[in-house]
N, CA, C and O of each residue as an XYZ file, in Angstrom:
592
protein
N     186.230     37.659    -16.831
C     184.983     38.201    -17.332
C     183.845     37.287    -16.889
O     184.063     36.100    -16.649
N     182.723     37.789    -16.787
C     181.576     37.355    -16.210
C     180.280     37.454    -16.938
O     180.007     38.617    -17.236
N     179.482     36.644    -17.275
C     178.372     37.167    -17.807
C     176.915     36.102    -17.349
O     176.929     34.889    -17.140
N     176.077     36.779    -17.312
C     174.755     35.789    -16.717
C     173.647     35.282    -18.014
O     173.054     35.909    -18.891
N     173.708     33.962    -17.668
C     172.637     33.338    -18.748
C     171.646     32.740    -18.126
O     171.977     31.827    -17.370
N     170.226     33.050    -18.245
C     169.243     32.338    -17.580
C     169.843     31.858    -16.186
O     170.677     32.728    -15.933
N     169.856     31.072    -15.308
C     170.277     30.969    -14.449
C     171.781     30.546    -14.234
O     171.953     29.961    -13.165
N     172.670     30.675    -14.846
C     173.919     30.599    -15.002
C     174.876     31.653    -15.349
O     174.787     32.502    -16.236
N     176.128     31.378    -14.196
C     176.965     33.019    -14.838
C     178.011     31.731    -15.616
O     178.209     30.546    -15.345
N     178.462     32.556    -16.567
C     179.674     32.315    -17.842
C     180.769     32.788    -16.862
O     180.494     33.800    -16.217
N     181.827     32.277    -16.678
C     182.999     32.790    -16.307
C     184.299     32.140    -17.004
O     184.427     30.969    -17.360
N     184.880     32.795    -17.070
C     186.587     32.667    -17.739
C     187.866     32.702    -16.152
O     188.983     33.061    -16.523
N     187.816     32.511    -15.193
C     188.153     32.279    -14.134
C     188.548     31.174    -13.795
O     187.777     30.406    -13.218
N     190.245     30.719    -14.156
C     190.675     29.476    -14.089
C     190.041     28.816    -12.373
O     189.519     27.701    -12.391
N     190.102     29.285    -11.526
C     190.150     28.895    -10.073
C     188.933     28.458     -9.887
O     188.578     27.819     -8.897
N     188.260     28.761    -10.776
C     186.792     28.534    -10.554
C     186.054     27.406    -10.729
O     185.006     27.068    -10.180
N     187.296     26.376    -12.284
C     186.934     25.557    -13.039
C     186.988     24.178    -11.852
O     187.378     24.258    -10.687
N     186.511     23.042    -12.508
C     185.965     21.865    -11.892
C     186.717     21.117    -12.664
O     186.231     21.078    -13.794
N     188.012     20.299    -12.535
C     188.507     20.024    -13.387
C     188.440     18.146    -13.185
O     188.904     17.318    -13.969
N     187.862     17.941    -12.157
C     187.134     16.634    -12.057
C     186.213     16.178    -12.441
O     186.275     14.973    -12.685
N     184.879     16.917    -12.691
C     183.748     17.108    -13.258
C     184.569     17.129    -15.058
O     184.354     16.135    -15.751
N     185.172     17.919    -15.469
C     185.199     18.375    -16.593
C     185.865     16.271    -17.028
O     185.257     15.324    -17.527
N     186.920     16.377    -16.643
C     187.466     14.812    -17.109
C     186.426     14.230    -16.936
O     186.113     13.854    -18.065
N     185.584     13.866    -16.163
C     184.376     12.837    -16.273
C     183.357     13.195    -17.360
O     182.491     12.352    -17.595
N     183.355     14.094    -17.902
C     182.803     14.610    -19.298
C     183.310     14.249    -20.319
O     182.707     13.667    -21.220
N     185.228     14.730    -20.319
C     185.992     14.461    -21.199
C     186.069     13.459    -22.089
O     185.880     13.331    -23.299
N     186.630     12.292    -20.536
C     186.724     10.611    -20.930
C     185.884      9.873    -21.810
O     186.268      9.198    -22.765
N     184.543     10.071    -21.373
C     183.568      9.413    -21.935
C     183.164     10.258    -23.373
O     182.065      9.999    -23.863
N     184.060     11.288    -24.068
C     183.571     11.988    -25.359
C     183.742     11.123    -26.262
O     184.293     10.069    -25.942
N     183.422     11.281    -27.293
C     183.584     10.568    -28.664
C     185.357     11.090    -28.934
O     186.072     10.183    -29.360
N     186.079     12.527    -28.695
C     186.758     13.242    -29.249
C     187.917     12.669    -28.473
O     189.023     12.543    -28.997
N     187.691     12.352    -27.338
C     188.946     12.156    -25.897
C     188.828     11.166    -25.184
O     189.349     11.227    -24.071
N     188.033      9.800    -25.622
C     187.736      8.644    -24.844
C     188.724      8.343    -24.524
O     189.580      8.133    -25.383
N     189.054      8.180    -22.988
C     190.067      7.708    -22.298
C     191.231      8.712    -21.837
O     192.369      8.361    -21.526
N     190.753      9.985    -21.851
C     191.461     10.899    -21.400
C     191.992     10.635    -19.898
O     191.376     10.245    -18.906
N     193.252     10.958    -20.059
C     193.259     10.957    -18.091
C     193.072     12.190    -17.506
O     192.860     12.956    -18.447
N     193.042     12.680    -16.682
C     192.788     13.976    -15.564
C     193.940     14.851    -15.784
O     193.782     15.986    -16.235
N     195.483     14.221    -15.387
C     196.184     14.996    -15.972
C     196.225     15.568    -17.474
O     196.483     16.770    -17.518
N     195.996     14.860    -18.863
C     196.119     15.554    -19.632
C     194.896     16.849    -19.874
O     194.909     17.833    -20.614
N     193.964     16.379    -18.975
C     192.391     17.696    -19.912
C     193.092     18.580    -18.437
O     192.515     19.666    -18.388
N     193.883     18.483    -17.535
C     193.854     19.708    -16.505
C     195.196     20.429    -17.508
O     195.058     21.576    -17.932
N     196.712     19.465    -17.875
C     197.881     20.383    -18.573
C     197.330     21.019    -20.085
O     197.812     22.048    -20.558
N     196.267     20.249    -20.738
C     195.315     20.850    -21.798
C     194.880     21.963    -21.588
O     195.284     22.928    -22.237
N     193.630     22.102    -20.289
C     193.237     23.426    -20.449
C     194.284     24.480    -19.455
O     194.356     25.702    -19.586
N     194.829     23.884    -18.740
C     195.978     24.820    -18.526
C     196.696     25.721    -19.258
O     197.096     26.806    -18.835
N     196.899     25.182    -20.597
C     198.075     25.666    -21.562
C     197.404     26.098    -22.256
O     198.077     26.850    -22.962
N     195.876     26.127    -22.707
C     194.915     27.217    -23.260
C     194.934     28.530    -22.826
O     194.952     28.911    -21.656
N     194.928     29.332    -24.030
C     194.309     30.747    -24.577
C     193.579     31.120    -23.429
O     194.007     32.000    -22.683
N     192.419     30.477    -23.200
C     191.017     30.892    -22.068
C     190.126     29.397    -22.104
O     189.782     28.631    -23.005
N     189.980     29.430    -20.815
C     189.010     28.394    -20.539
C     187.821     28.934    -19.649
O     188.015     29.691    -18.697
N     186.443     28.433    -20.078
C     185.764     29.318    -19.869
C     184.558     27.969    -19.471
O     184.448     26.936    -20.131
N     183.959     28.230    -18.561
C     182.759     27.440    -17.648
C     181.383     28.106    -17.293
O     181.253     29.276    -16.931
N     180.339     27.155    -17.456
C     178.882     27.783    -17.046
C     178.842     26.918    -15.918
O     179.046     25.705    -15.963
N     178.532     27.682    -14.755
C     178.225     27.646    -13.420
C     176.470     27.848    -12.722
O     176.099     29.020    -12.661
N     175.922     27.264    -12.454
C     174.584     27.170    -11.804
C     174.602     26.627    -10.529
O     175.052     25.491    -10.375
N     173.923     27.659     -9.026
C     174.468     27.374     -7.845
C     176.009     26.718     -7.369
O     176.082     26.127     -6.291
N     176.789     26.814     -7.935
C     178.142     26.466     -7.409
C     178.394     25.193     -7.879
O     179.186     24.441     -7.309
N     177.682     24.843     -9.039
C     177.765     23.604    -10.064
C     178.198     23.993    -11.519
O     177.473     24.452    -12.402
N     179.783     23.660    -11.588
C     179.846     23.582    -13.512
C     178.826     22.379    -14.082
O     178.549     21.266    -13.635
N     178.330     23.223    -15.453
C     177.414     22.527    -15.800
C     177.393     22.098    -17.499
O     176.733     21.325    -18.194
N     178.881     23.391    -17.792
C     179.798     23.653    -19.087
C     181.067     23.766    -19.350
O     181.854     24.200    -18.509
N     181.364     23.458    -20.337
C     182.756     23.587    -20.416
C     183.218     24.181    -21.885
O     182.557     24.083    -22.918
N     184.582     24.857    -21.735
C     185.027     24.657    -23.470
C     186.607     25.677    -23.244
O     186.783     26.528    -22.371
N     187.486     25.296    -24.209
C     188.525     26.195    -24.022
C     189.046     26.862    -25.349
O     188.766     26.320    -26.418
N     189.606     27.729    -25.330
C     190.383     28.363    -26.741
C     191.823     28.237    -26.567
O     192.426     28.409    -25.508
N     192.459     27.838    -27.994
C     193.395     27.946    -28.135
C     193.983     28.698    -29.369
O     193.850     28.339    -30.539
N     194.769     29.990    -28.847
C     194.600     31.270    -30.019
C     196.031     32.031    -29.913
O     196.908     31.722    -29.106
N     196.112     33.026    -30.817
C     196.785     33.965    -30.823
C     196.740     35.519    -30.274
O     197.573     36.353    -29.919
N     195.041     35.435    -30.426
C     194.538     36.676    -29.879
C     194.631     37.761    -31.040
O     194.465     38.945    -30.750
N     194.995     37.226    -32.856
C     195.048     38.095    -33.021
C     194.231     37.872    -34.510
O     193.437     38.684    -34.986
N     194.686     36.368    -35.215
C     194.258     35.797    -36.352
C     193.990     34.757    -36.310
O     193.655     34.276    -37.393
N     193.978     33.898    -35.188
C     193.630     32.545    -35.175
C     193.129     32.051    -33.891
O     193.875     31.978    -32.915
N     191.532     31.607    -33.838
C     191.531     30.867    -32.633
C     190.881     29.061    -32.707
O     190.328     28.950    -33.801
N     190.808     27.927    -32.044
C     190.299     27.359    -32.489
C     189.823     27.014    -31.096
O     190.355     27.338    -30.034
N     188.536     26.176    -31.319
C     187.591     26.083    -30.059
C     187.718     24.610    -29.634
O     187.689     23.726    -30.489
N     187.849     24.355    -28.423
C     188.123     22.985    -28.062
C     187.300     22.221    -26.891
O     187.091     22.929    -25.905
N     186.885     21.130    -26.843
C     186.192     20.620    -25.733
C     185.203     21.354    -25.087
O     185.004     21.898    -24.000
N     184.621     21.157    -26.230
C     182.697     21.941    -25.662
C     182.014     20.602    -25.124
O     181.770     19.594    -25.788
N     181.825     20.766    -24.114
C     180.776     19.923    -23.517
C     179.914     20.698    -22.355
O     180.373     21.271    -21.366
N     178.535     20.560    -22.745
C     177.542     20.647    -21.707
C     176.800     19.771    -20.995
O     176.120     19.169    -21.827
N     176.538     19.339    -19.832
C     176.454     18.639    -18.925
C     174.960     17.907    -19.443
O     174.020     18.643    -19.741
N     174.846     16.627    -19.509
C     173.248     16.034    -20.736
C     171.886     16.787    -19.829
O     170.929     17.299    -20.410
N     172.019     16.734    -18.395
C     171.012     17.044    -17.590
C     170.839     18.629    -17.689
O     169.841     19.157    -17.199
N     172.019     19.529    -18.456
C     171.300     21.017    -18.691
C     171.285     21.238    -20.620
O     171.519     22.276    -21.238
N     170.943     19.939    -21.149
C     170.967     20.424    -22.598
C     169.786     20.578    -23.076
O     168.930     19.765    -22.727
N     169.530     21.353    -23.738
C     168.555     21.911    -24.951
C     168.292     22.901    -24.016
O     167.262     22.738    -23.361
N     169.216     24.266    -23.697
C     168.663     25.568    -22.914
C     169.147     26.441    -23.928
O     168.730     27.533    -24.313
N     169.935     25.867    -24.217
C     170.944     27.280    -25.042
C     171.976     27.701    -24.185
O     172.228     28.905    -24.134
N     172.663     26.836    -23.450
C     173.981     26.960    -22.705
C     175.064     26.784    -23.385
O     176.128     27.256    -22.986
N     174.954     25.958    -24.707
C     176.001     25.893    -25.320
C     176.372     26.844    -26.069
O     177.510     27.218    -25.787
N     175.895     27.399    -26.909
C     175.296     28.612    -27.888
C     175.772     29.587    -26.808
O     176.662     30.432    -26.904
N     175.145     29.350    -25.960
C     175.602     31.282    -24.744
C     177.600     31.147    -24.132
O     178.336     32.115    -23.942
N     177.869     30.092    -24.014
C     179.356     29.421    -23.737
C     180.124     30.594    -25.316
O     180.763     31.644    -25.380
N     179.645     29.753    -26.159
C     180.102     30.214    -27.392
C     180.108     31.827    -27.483
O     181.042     32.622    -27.379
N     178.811     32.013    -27.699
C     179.026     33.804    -27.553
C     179.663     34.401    -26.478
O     179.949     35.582    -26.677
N     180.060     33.818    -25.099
C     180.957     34.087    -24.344
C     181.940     34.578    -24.776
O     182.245     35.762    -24.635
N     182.541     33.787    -25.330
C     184.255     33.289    -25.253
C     183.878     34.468    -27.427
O     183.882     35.695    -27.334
N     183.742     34.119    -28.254
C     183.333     34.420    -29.385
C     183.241     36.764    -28.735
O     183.894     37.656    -29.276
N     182.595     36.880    -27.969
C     182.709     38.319    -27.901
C     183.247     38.852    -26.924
O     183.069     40.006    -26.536
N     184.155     37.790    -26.322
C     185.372     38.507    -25.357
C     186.289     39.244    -25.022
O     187.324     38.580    -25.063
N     186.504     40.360    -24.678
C     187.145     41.283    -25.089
C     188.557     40.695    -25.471
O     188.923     40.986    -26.609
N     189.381     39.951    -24.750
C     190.682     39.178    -25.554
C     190.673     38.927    -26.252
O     191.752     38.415    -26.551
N     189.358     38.905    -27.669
C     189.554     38.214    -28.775
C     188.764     38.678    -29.776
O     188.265     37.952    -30.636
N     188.588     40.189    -29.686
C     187.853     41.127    -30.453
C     188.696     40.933    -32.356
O     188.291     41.163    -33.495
N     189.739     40.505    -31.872
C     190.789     41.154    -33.169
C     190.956     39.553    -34.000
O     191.636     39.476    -35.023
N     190.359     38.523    -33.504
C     190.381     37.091    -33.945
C     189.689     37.380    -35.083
O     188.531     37.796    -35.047
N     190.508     37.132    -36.440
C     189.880     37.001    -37.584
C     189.429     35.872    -37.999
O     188.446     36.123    -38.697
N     189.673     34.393    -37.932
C     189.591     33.076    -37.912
C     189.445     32.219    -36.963
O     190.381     31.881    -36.237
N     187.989     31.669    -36.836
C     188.076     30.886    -35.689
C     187.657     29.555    -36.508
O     187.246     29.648    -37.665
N     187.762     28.520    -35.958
C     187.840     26.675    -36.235
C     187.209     25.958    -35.481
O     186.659     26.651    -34.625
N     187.009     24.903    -35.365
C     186.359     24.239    -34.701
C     186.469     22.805    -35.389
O     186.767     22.954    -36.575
N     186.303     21.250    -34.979
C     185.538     20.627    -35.568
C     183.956     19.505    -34.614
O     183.477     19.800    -33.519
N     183.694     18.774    -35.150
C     182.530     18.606    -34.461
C     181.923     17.164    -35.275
O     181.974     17.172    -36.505
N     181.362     15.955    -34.576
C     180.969     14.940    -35.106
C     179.232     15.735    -35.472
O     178.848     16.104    -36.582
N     178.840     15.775    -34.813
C     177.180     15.907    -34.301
C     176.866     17.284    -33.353
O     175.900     17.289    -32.589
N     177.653     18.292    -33.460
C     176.834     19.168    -33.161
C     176.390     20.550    -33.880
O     175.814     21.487    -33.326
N     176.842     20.455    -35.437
C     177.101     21.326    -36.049
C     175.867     22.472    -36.404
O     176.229     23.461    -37.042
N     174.526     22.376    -36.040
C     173.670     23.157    -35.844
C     173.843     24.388    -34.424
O     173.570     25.588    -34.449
N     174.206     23.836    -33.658
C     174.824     24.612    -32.300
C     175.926     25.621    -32.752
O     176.036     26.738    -32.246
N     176.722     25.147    -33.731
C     178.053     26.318    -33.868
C     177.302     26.962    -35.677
O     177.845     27.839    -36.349
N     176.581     26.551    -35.897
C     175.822     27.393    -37.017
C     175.020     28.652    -36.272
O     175.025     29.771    -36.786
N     174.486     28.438    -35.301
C     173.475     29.494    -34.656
C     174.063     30.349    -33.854
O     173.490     31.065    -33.033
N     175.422     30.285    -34.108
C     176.329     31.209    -33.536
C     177.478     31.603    -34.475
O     178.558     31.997    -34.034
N     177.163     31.463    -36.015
C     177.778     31.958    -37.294
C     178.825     31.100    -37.754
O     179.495     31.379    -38.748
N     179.010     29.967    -37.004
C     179.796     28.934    -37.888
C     179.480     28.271    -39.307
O     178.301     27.986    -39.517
N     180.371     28.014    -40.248
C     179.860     27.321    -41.177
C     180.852     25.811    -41.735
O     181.779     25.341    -41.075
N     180.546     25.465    -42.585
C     181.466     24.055    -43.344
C     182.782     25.161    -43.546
O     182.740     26.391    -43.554
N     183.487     24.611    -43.640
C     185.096     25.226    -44.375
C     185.004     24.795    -46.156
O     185.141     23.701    -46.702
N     184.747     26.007    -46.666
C     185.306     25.473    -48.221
C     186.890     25.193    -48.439
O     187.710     25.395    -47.543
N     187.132     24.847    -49.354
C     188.361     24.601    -49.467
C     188.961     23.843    -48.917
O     190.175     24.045    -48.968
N     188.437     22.442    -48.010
C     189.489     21.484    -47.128
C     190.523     20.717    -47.848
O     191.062     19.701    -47.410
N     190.765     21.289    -49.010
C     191.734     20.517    -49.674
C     193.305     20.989    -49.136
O     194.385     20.399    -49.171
N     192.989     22.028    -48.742
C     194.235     23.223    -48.138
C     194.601     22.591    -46.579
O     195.700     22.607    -46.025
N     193.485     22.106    -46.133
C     194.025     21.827    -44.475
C     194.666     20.438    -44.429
O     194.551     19.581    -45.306
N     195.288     20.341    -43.400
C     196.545     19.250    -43.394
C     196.227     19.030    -41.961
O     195.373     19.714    -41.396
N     197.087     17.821    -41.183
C     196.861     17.291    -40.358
C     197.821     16.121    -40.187
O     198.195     15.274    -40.997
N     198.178     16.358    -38.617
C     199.621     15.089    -37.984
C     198.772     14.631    -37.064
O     198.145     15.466    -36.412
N     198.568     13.207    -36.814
C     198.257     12.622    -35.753
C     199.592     11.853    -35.510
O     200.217     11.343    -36.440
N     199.991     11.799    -34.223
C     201.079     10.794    -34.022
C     200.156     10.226    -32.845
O     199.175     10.748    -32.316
N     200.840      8.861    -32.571
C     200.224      7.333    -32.187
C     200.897      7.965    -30.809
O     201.860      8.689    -30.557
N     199.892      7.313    -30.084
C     199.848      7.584    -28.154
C     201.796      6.975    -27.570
O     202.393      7.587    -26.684
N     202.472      5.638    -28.365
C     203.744      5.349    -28.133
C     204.555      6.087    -28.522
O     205.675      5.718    -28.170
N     204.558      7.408    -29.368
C     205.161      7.964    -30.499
C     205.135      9.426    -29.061
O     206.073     10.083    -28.609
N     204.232      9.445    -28.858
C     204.097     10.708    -28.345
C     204.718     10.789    -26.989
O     205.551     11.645    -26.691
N     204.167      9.623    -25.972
C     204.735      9.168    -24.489
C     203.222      9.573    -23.268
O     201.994      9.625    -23.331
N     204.070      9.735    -22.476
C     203.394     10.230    -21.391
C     203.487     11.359    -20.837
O     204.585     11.874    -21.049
N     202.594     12.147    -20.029
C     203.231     13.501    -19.421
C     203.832     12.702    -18.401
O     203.734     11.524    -18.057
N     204.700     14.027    -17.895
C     205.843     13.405    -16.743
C     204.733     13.664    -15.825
O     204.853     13.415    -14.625
């Protein structure tokens, strides 16, 4: 799927993605510091949809879903490039992927976010009541290993 924003088309077109560009985004996040290349390429690989804003033959966005397609999706690694922020590229990424036809039937979508939570409000996100209900496993980087 394809869609045009101000000077940028939205695409969901794995072949399309920049997955060198995207790790040099990744690494340096607050969320994935120290990511390597292989894990954000077998990451968004093994995603739902990964979906990129493109300007002249430059990704300039990023973000992927990971879902069911039917009751659950959750949104992962939004990053927009610092030199195209405050356009509303992030917000248009979101309504991308948010009114895609693969994911018309998503009753629950998630997210979390240090500092950008006005961006996923202006696109109908809110706080989660009830976090007493959600749970959570982190296992330690030795626990887990390496990809082969």
């Amino acid at each position: 799927m394809q869609l045009t924003y101000q000077d940028h088309v939205l695409d969901d077109a794995p072949e399309r993605f920049d997955f060198a560009r995207c790790h040099r985004w990744l690494t340096a996040a607050y969320w994935s510091i120290g990511i390597t290349r292989a894990e954000v390429e077998r990451g968004f690989e093994n995603s739902t949809l990964v979906a990129g804003a493109y300007c002249n033959g430059q990704q300039n966005a990023c973000l992927r879903i990971v879902s069911d397609r039917i009751r659950f999706a959750y949104v992962m690694d939004v990053f927009v490039d610092p030199a195209v922020r405050g356009r509303g590229l992030g917000r248009a990424l979101l309504r991308f992927v948010l009114e895609h036809p693969d994911f018309t039937l998503v009753l629950k979508w998630m997210l979390a976010t240090n500092d950008a939570h006005e961006v996923y409000r202006g696109v109908g996100f809110s706080r989660i009541d009830n976090t007493e209900r959600l749970m959570s496993l982190e296992r330690p980087r030795a626990w887990v290993g390496e990809l082969p």
